[in-house]
C-alpha positions in Angstrom: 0.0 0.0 0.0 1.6 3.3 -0.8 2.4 5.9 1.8 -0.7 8.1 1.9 -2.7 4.9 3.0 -0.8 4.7 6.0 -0.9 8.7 6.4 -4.8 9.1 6.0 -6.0 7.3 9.2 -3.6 9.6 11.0 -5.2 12.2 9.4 -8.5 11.4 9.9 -8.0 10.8 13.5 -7.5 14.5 13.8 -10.2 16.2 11.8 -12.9 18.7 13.3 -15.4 19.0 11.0 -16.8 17.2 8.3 -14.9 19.9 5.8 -11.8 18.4 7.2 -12.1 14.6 6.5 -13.6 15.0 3.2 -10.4 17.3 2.2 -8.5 14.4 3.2 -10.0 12.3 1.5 -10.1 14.0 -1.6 -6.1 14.6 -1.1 -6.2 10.5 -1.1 -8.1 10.1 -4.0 -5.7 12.5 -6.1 -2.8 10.1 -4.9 -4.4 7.2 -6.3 -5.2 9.1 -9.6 -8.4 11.1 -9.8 -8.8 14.9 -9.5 -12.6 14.6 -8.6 -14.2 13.1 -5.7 -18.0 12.7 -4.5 -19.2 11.0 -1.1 -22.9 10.6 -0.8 -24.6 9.3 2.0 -28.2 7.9 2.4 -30.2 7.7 5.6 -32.1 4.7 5.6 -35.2 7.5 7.0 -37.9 8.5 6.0 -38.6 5.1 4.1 -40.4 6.7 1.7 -37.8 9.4 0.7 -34.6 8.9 2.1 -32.4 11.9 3.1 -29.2 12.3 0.9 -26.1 13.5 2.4 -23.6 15.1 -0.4 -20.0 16.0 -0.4 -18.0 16.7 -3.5 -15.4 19.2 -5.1 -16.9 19.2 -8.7 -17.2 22.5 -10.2 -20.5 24.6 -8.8 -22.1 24.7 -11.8 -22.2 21.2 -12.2 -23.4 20.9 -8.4 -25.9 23.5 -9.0 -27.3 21.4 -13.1 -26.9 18.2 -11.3 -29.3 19.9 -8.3 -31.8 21.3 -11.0 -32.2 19.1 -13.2 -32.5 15.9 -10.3 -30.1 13.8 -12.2 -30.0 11.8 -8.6 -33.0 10.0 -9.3 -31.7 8.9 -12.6 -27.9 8.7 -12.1 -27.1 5.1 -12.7 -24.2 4.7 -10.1 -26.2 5.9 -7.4 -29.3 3.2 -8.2 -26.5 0.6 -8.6 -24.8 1.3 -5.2 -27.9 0.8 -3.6 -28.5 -2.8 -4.9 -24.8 -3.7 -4.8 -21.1 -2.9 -2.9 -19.7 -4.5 -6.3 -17.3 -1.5 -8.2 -19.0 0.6 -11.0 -16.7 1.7 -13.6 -18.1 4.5 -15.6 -19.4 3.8 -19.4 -21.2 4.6 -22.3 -23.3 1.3 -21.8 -23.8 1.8 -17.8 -25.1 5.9 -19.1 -26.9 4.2 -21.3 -30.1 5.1 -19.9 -29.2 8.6 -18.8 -27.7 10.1 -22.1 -27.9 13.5 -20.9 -26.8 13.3 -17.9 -23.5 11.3 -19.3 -23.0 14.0 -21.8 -23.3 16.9 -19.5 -20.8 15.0 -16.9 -18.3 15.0 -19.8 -18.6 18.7 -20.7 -17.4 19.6 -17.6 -14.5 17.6 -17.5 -15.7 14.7 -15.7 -15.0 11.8 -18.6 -13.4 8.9 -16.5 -14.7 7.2 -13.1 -15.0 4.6 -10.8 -17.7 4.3 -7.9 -18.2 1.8 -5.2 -21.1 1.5 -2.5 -20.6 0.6 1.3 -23.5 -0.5 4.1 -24.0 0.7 7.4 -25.1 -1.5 10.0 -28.8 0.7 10.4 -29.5 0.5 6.9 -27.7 3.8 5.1 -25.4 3.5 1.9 -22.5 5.3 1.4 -21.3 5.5 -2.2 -17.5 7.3 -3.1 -17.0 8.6 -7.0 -14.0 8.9 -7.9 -13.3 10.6 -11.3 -11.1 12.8 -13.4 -11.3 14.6 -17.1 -8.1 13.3 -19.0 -7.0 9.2 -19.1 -9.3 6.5 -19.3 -9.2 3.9 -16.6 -7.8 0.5 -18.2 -8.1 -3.0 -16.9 -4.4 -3.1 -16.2 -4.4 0.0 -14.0 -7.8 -1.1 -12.0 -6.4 -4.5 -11.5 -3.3 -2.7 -9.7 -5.1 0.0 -7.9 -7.6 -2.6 -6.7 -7.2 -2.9 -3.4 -6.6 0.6 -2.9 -9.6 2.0 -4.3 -11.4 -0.8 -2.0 -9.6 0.5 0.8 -10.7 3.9 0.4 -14.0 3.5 0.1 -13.8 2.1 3.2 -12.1 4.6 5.0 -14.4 6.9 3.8 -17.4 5.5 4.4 -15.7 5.1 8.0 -14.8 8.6 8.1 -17.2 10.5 6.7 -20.8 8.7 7.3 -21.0 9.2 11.6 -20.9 13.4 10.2 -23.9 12.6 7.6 -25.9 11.0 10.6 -24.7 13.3 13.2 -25.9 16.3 10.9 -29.2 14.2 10.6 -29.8 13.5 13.7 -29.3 17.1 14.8 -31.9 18.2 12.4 -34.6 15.7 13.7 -36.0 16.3 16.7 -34.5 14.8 19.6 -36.5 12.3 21.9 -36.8 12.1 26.2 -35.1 9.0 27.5 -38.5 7.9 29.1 -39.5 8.5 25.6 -37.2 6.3 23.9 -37.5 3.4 26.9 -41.2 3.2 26.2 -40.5 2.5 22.7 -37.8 0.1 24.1 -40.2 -2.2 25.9 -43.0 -2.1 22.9 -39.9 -3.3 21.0 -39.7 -6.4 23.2 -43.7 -7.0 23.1 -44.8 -5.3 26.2 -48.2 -3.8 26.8 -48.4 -0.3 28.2 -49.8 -2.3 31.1 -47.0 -4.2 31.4 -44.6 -1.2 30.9 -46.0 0.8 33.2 -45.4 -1.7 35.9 -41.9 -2.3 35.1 -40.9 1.5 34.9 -43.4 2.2 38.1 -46.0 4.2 35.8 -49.5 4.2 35.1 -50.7 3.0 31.6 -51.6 6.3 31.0 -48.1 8.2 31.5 -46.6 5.3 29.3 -49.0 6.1 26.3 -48.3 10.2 26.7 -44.7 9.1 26.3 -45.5 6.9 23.3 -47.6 9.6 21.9 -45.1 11.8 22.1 -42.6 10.1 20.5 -45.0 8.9 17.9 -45.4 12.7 17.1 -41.6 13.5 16.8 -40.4 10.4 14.4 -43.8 11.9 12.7 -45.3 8.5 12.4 -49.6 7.9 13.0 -49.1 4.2 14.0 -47.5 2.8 16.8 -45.6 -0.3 14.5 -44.7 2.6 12.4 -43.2 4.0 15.8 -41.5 0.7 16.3 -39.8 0.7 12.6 -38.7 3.6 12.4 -36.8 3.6 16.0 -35.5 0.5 14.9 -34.1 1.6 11.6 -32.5 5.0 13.7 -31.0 2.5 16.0 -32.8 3.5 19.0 -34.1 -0.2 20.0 -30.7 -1.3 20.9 
């Protein structure tokens, strides 16, 4: 592994903000050969319609066409990431289905890339893009950079991901303890009945609670409830 492999942890290790580590990791992925970088990042909340977390240093106009014209929904490495950690190398055939989007990539320099996802244990997907405007990637040079490229997907999925659900998380409202041990106990089958005795409260204390926390995941049903603090990891 070359030397800025062993550097970047250290690195990372010392960051402050979420500015920080992804600069770092963009200084890795110019190392290993590509002058753009993305890291996208989606909460596995609201089912529905997930919230995307987005880093990148592609030129703002691109950012601000890619944002307007919602090439998310149709960009073909993002809906490949999500089914699969398996590397995406960029292509005519894999833009097949988004023409426009691959040609308007290209006129702003971004010709050449390779993209892989990585899981989270509470459901979210991570997915890093690397790219760059000048040489193709051949078979030969993504057999050799391999593992590397593996590697930093990883470290940036370790790196950068606990800022994307720390940022979420302080957007969301945040719920009581009692609030969160009532959903605790409905996890593990109990009746407000049977909570209430447990936690020495009446059944009616135990459903304001449940209420309440019903009201801030902004859910109508208490299985609803019960998913959704599940998927944020609250159940645990």
């Amino acid at each position: 592994m070359a030397y800025w492999s062993v550097r970047l942890p250290e690195e990372l290790r010392e960051v402050t903000s979420v500015d920080e580590a992804f600069a770092a990791i963009v200084n890795a992925a110019r190392e290993v050969g590509f002058d753009s970088c993305a890291y996208g990042y989606q909460h596995p909340l609201p089912f529905s319609r997930s919230e995307i977390f987005l880093l990148n240093n592609y030129a703002k106009d691109w950012r601000e066409r890619y944002d307007d014209a919602q090439y998310l929904g149709v960009d073909p490495t993002v809906i490949r990431a999500r089914a699969s950690i398996e590397p995406i190398v960029w292509s005519n055939k894999l833009f097949r289905g988004a023409a426009q989007l691959w040609d308007e990539a290209r006129s702003f320099g971004l010709r050449h890339g390779w993209a892989q996802s990585c899981f989270s244990p509470d459901g979210g997907v991570g997915l890093l893009s690397l790219a760059r405007g000048d040489e193709p990637l051949s078979e030969l040079e993504l057999r050799v950079k391999d593992i590397e490229l593996r590697w930093l997907v990883n470290v940036a999925h370790g790196a950068l991901s606990p800022w994307a659900v720390s940022i979420s998380k302080r957007r969301s409202r945040k719920l009581t303890r009692r609030e969160i041990e009532v959903l605790r106990w409905a996890g593990d089958g109990k009746t407000a009945d049977e909570t209430g005795r447990i936690i020495s409260r009446s059944r009616f204390t135990v459903d304001f609670h449940f209420k309440n926390a019903m009201r801030k995941l902004g859910v109508r049903t208490r299985t609803a409830a019960l998913a959704r603090a599940a998927a944020m990891g609250l159940l645990r």
